[in-house]
Biotite code that builds the C-alpha atoms (Angstrom):
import biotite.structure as struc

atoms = struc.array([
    struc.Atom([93.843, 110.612, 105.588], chain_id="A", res_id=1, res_name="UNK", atom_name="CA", element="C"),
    struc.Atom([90.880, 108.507, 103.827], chain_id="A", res_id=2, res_name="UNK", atom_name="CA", element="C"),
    struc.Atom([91.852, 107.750, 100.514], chain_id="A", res_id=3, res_name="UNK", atom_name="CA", element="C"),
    struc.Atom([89.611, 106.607, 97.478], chain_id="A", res_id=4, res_name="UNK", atom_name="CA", element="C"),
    struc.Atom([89.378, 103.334, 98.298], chain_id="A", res_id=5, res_name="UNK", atom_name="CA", element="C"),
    struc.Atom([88.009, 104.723, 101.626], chain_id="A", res_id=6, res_name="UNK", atom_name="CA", element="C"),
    struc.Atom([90.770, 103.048, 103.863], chain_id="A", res_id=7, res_name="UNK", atom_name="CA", element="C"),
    struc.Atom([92.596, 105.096, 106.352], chain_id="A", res_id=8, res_name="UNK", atom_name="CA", element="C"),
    struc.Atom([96.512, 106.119, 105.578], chain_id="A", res_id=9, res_name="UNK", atom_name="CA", element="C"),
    struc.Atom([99.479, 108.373, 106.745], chain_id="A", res_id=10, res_name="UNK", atom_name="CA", element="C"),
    struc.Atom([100.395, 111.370, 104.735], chain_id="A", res_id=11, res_name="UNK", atom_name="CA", element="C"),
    struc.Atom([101.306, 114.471, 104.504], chain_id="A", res_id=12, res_name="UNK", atom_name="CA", element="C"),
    struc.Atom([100.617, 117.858, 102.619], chain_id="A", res_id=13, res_name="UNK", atom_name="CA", element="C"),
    struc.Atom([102.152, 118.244, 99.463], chain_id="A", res_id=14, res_name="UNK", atom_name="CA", element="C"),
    struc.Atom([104.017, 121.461, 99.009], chain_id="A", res_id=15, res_name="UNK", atom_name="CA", element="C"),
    struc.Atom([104.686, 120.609, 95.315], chain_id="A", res_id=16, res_name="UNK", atom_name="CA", element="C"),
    struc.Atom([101.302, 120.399, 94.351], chain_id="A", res_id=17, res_name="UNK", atom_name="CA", element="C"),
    struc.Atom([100.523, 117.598, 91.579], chain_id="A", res_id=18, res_name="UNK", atom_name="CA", element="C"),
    struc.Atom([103.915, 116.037, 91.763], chain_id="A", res_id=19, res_name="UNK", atom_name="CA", element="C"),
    struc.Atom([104.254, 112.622, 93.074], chain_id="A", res_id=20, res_name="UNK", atom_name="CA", element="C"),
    struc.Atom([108.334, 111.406, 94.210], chain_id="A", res_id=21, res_name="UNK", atom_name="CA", element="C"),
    struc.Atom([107.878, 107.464, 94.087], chain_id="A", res_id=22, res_name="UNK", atom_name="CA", element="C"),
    struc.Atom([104.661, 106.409, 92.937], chain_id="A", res_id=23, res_name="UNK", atom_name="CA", element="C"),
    struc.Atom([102.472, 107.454, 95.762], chain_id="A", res_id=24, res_name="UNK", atom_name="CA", element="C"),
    struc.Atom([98.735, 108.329, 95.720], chain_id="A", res_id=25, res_name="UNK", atom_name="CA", element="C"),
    struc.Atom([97.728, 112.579, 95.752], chain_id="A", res_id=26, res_name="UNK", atom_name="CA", element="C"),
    struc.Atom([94.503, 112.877, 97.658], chain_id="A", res_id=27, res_name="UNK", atom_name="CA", element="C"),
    struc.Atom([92.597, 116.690, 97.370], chain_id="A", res_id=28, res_name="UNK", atom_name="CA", element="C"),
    struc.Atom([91.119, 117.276, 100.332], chain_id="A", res_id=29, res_name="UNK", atom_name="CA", element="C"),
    struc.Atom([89.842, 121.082, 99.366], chain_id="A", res_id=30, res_name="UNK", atom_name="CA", element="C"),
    struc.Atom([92.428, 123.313, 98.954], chain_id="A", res_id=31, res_name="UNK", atom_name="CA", element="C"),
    struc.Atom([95.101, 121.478, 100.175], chain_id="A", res_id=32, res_name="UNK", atom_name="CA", element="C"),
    struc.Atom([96.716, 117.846, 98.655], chain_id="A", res_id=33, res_name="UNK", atom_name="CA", element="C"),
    struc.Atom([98.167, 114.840, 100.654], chain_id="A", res_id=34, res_name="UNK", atom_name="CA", element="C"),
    struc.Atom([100.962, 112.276, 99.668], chain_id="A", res_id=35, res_name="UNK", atom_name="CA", element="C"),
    struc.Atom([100.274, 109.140, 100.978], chain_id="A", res_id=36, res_name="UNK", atom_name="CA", element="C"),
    struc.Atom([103.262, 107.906, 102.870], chain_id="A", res_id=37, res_name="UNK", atom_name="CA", element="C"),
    struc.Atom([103.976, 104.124, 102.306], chain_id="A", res_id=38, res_name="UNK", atom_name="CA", element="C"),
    struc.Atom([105.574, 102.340, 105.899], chain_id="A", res_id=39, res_name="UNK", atom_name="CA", element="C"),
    struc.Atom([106.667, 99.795, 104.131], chain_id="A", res_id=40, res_name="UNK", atom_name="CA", element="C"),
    struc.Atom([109.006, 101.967, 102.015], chain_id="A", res_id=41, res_name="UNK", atom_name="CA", element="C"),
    struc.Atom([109.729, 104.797, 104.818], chain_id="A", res_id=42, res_name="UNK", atom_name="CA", element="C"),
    struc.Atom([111.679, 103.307, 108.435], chain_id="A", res_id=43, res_name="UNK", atom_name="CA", element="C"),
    struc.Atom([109.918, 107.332, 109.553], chain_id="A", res_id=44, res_name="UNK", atom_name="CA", element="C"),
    struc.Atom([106.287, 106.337, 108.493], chain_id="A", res_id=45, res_name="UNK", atom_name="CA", element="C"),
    struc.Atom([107.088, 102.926, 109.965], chain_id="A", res_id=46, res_name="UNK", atom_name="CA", element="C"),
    struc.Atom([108.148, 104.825, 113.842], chain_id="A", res_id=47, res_name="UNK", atom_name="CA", element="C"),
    struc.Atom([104.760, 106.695, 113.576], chain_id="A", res_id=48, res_name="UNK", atom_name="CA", element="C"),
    struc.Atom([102.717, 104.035, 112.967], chain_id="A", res_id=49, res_name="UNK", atom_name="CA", element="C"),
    struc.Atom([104.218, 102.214, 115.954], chain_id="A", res_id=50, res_name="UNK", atom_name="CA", element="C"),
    struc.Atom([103.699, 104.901, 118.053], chain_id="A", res_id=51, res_name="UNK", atom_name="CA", element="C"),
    struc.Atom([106.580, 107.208, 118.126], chain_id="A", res_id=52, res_name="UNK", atom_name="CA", element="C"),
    struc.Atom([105.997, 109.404, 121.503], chain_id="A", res_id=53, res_name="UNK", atom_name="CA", element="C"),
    struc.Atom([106.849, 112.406, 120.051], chain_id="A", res_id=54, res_name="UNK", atom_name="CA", element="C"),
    struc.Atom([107.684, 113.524, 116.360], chain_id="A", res_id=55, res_name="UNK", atom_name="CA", element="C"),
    struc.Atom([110.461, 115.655, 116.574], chain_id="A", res_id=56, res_name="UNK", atom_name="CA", element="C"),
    struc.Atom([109.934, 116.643, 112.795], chain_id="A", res_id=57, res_name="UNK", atom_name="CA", element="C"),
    struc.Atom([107.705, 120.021, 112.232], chain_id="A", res_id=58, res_name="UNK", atom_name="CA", element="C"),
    struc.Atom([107.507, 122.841, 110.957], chain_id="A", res_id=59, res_name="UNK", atom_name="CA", element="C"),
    struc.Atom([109.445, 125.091, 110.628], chain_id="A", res_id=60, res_name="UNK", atom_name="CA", element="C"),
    struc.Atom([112.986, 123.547, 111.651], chain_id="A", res_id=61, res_name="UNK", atom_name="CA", element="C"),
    struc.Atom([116.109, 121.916, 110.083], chain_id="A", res_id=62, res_name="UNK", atom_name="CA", element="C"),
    struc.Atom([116.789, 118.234, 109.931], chain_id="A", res_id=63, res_name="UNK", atom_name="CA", element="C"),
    struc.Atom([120.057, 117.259, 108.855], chain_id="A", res_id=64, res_name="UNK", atom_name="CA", element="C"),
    struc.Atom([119.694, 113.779, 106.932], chain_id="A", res_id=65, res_name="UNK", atom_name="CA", element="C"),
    struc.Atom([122.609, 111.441, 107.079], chain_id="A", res_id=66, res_name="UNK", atom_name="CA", element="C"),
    struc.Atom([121.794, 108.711, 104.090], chain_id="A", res_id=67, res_name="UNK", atom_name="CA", element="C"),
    struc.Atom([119.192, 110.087, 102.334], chain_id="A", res_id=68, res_name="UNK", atom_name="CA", element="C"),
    struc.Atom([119.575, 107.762, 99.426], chain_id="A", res_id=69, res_name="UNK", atom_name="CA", element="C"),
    struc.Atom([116.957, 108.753, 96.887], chain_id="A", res_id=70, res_name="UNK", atom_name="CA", element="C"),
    struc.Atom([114.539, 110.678, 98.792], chain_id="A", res_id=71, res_name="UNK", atom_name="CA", element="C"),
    struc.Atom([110.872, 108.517, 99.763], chain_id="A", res_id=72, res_name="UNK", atom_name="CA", element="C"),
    struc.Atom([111.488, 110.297, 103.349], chain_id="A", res_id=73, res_name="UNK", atom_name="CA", element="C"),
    struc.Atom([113.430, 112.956, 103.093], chain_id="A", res_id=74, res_name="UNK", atom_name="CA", element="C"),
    struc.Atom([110.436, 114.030, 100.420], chain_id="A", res_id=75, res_name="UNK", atom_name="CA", element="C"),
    struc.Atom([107.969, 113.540, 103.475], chain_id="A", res_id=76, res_name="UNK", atom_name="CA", element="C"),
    struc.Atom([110.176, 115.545, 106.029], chain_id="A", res_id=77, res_name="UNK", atom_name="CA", element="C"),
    struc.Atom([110.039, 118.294, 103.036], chain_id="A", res_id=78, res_name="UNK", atom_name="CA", element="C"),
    struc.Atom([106.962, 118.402, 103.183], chain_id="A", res_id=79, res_name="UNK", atom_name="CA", element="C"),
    struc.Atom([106.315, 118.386, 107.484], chain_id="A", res_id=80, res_name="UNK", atom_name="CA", element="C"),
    struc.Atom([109.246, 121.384, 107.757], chain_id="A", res_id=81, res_name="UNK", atom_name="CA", element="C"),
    struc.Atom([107.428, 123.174, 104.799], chain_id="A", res_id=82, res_name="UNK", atom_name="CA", element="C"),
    struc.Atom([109.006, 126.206, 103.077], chain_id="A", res_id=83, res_name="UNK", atom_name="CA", element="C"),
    struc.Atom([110.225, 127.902, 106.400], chain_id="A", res_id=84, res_name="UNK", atom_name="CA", element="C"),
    struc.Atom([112.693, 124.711, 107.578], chain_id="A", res_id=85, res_name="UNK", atom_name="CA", element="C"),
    struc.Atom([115.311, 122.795, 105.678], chain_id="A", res_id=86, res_name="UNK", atom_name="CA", element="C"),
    struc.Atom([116.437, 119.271, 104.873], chain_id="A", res_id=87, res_name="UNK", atom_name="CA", element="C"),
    struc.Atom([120.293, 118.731, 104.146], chain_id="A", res_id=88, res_name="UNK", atom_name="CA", element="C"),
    struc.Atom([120.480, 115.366, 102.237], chain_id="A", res_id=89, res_name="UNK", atom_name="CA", element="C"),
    struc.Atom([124.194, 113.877, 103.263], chain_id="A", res_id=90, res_name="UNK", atom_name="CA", element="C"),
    struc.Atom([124.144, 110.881, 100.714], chain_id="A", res_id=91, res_name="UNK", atom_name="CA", element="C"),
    struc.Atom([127.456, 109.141, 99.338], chain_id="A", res_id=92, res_name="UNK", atom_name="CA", element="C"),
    struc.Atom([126.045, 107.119, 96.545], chain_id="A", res_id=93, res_name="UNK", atom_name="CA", element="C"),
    struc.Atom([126.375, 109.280, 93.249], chain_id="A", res_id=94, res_name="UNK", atom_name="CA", element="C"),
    struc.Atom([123.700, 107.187, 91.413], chain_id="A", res_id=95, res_name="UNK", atom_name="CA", element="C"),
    struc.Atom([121.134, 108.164, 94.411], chain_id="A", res_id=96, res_name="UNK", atom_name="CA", element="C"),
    struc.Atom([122.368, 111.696, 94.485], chain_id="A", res_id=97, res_name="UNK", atom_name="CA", element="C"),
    struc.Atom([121.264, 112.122, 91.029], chain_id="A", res_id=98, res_name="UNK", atom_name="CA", element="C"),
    struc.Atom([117.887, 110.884, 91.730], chain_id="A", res_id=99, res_name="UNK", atom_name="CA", element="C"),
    struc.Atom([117.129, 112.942, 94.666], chain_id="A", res_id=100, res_name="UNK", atom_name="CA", element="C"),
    struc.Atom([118.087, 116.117, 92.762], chain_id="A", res_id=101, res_name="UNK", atom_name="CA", element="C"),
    struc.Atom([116.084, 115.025, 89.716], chain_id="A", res_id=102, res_name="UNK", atom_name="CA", element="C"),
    struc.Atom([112.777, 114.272, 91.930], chain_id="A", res_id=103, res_name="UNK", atom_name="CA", element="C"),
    struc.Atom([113.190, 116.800, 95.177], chain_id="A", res_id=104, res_name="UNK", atom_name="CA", element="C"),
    struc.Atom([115.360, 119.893, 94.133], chain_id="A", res_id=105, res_name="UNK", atom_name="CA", element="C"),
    struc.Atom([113.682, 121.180, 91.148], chain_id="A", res_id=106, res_name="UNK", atom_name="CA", element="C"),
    struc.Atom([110.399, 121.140, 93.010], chain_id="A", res_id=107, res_name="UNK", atom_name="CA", element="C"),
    struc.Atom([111.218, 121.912, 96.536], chain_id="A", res_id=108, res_name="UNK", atom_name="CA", element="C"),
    struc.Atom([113.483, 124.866, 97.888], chain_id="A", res_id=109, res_name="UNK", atom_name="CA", element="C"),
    struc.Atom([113.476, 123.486, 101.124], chain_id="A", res_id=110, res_name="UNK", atom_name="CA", element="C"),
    struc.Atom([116.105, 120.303, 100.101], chain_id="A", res_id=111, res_name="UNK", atom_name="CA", element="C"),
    struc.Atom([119.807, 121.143, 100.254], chain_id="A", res_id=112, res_name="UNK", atom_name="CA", element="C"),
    struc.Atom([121.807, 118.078, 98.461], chain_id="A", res_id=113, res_name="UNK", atom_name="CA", element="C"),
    struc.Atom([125.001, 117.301, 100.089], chain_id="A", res_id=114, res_name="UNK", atom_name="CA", element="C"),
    struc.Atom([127.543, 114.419, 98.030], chain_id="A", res_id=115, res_name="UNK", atom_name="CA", element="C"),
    struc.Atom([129.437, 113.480, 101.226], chain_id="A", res_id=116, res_name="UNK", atom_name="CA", element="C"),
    struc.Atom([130.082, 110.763, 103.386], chain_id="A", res_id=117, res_name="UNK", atom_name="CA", element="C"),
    struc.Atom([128.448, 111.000, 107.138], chain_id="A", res_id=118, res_name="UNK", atom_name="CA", element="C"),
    struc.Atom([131.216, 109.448, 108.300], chain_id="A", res_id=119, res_name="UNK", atom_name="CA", element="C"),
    struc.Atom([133.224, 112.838, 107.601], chain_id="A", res_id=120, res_name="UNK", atom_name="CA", element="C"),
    struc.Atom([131.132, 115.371, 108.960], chain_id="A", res_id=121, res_name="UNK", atom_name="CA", element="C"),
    struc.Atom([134.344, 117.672, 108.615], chain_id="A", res_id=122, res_name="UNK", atom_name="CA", element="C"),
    struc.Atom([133.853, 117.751, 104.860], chain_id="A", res_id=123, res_name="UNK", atom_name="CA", element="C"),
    struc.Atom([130.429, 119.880, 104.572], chain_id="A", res_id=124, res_name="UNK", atom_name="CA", element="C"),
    struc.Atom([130.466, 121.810, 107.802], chain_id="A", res_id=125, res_name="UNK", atom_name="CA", element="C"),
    struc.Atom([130.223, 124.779, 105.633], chain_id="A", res_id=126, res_name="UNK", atom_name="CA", element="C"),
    struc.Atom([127.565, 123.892, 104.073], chain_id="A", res_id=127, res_name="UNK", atom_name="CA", element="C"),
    struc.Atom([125.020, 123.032, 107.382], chain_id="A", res_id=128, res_name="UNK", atom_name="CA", element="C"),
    struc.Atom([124.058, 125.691, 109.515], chain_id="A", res_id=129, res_name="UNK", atom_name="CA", element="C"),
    struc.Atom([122.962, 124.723, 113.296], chain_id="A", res_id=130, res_name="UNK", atom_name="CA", element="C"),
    struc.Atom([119.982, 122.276, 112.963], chain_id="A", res_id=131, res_name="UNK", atom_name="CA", element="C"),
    struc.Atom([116.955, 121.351, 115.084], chain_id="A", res_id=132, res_name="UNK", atom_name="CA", element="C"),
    struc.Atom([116.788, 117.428, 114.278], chain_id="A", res_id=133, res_name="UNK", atom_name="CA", element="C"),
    struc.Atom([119.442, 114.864, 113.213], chain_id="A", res_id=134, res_name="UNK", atom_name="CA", element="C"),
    struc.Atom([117.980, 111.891, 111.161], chain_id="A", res_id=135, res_name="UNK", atom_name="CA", element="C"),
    struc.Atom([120.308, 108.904, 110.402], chain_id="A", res_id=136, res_name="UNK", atom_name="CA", element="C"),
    struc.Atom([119.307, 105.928, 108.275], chain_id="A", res_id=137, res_name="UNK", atom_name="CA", element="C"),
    struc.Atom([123.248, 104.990, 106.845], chain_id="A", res_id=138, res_name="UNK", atom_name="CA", element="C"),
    struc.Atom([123.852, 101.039, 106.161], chain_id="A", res_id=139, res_name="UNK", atom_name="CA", element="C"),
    struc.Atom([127.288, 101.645, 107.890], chain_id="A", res_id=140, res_name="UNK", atom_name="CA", element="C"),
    struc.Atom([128.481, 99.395, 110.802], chain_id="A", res_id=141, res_name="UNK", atom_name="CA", element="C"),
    struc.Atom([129.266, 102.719, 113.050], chain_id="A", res_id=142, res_name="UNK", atom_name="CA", element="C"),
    struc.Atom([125.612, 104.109, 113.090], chain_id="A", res_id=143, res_name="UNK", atom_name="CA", element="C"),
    struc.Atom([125.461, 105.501, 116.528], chain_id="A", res_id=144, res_name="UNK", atom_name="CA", element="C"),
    struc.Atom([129.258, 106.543, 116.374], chain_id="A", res_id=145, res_name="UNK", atom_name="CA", element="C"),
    struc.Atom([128.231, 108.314, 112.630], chain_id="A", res_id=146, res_name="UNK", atom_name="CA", element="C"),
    struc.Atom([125.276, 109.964, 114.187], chain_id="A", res_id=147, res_name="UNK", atom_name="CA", element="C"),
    struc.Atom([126.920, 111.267, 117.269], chain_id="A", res_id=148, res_name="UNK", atom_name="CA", element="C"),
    struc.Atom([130.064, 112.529, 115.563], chain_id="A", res_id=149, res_name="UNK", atom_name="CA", element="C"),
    struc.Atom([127.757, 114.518, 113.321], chain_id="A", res_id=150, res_name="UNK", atom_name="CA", element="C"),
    struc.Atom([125.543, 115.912, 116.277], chain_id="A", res_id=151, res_name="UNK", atom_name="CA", element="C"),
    struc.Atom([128.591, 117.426, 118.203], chain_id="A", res_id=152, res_name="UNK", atom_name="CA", element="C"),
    struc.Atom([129.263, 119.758, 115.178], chain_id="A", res_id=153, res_name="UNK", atom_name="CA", element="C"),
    struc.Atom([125.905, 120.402, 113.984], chain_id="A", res_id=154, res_name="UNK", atom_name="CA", element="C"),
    struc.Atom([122.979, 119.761, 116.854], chain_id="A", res_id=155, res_name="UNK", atom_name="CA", element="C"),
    struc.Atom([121.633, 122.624, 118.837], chain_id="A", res_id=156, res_name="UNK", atom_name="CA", element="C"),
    struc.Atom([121.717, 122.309, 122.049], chain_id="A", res_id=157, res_name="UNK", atom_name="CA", element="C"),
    struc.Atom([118.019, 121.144, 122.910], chain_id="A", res_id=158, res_name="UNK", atom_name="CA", element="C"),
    struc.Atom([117.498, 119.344, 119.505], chain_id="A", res_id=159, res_name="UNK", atom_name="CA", element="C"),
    struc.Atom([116.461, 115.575, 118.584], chain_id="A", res_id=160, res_name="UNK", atom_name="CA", element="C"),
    struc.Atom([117.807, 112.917, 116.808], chain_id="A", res_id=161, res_name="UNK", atom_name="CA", element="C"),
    struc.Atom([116.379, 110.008, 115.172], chain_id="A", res_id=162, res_name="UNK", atom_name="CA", element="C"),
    struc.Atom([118.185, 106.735, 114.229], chain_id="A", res_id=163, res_name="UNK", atom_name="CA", element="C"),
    struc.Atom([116.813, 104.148, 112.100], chain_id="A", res_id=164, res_name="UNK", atom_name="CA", element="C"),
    struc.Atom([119.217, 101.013, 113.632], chain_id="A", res_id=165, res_name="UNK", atom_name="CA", element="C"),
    struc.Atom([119.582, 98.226, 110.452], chain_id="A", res_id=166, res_name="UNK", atom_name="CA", element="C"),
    struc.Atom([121.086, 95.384, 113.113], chain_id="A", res_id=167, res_name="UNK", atom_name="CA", element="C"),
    struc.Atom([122.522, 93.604, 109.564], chain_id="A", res_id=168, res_name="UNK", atom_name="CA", element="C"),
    struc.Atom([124.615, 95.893, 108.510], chain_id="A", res_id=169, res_name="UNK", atom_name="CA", element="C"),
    struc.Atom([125.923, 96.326, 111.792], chain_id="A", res_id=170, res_name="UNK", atom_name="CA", element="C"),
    struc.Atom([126.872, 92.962, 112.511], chain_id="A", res_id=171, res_name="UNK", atom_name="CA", element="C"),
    struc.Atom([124.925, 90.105, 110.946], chain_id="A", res_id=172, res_name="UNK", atom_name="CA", element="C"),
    struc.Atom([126.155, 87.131, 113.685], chain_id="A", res_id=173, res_name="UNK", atom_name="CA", element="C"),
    struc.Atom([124.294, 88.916, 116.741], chain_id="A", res_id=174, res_name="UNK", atom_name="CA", element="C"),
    struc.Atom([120.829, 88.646, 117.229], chain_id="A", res_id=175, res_name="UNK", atom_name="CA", element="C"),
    struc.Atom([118.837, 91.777, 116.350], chain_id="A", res_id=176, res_name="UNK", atom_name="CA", element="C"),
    struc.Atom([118.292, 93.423, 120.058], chain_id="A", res_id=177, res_name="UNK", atom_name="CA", element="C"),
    struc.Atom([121.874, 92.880, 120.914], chain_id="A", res_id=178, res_name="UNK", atom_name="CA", element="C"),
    struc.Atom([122.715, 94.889, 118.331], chain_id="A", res_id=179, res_name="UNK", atom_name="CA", element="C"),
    struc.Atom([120.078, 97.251, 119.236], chain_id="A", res_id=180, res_name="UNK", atom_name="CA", element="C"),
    struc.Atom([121.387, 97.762, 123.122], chain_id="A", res_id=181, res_name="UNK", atom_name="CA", element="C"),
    struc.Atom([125.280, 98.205, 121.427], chain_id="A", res_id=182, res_name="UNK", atom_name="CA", element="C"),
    struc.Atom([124.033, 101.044, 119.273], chain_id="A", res_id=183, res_name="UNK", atom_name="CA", element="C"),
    struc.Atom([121.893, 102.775, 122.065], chain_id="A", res_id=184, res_name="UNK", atom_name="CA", element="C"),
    struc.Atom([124.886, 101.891, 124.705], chain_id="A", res_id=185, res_name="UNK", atom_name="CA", element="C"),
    struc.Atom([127.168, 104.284, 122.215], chain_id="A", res_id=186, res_name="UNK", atom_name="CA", element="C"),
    struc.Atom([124.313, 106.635, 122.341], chain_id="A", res_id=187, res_name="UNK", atom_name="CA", element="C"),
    struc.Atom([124.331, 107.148, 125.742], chain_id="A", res_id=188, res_name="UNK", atom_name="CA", element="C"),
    struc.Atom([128.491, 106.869, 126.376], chain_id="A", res_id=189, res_name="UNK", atom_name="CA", element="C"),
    struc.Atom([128.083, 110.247, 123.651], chain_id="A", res_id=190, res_name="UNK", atom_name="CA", element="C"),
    struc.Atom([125.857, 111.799, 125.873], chain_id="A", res_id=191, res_name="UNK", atom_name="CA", element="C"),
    struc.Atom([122.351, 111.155, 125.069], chain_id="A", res_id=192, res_name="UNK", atom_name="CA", element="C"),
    struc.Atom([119.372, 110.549, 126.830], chain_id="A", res_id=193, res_name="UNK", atom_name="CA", element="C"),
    struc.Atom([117.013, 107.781, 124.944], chain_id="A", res_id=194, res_name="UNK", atom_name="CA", element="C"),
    struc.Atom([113.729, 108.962, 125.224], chain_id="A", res_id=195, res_name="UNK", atom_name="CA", element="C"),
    struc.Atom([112.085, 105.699, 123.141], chain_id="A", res_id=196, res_name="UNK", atom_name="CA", element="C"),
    struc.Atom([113.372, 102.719, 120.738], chain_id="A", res_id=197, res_name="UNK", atom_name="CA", element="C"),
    struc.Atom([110.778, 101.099, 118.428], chain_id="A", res_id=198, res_name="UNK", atom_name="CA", element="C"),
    struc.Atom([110.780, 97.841, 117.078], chain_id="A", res_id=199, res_name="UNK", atom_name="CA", element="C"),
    struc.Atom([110.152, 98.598, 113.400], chain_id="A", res_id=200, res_name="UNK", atom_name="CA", element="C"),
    struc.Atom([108.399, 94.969, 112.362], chain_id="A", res_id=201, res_name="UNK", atom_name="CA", element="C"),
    struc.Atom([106.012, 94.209, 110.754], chain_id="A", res_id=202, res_name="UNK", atom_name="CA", element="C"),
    struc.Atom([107.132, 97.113, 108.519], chain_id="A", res_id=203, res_name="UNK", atom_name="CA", element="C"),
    struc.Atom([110.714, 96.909, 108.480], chain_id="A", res_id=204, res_name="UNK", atom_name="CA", element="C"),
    struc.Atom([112.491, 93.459, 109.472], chain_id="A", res_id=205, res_name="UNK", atom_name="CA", element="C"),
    struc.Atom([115.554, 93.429, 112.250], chain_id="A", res_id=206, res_name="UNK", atom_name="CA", element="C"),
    struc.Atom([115.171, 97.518, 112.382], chain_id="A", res_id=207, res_name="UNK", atom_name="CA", element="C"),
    struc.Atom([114.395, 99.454, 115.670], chain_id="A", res_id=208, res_name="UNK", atom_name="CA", element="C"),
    struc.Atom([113.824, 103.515, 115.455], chain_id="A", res_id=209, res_name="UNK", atom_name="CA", element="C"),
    struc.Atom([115.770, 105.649, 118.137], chain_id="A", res_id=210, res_name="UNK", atom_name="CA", element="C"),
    struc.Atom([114.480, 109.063, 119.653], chain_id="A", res_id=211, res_name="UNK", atom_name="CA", element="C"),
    struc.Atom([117.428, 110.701, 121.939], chain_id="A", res_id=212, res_name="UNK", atom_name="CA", element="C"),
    struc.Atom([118.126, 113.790, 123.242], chain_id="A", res_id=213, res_name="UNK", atom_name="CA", element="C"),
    struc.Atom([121.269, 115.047, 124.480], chain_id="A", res_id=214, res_name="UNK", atom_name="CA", element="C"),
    struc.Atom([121.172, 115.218, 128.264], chain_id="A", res_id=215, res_name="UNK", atom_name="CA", element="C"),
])
């Protein structure tokens, strides 16, 4: 997408026409508007732009979203699904809860806000159907345990999953890829094949982005 000031940036259609989540620039381009998506402020945009292999995100399916905070991404997954997928937001902070609701939910029928912890999948099992995609972004120091514990009860059985790795909150006295290969290592002892892990830098500091697939 070429925006006004004619430089080249990731985005994706809008379907809440004129309504911006956090700040970004709405391009028309005929009938149809963009949101800019900012890789400095989205660990997904950040994958993309460092070459993710394959997107597992489109339309059409639904992505269960452990630690959706406010929204900045989940708003851009809205928008790649469109009106025929879903998003379940899984996010334990009250405070970001309220803001996803307030900016997402009123606007988009495609969000489905979930108050829960990931770490107890147990707890909304009623509320998420089978899903297609499994994206985890939690500052917990279990991510791959969190994310796999989650996929045995709600991952079809040829879907994705995506795991932004923060290597600080997992343990902040190993060095960054160490913490990487312990996270992927628990990946793989759960049954997943890793199909691609992405340093995140410049956009995202001691972060890597996981594809996997269960084998």
């Amino acid at each position: 997408m070429t925006v006004n000031d004619g430089s080249r940036r990731l985005a994706t259609k809008n379907i809440a026409p004129g309504i911006d989540v956090y700040g970004e620039t709405l391009v028309r381009d005929g009938k149809s508007e963009y949101r800019t998506w900012d890789a400095y402020r989205s660990k997904l945009a950040a994958a993309i732009l460092r070459n993710m292999s394959n997107l597992p995100v489109r339309r059409g399916v639904h992505v269960l979203y452990l630690g959706s905070a406010s929204g900045t991404t989940a708003s851009h997954v809205s928008d790649i699904v469109e009106e025929q997928g879903r998003v379940y937001c899984v996010e334990f902070a009250q405070r970001s809860m309220r803001e996803l609701i307030d900016s997402l939910c009123q606007y988009r029928s495609n969000i489905y806000p979930i108050l829960a912890d990931a770490r107890q999948p147990e707890k909304y099992k009623s509320l998420v159907s089978g899903v297609d995609v499994i994206y985890s972004d939690v500052a917990q120091s279990e991510q791959a345990k969190i994310l796999a514990d989650n996929a045995k009860m709600f991952l079809k059985p040829k879907g994705s999953v995506l795991m932004a790795i923060k290597s600080r909150s997992i343990d902040v006295t190993m060095e960054p890829v160490d913490v990487f290969k312990q996270e992927i290592q628990i990946l793989r002892r759960n049954g997943f094949r890793v199909a691609q892990t992405l340093n995140l830098e410049p956009y995202e500091k001691d972060h890597a982005m996981v594809l996997a697939m269960p084998e």
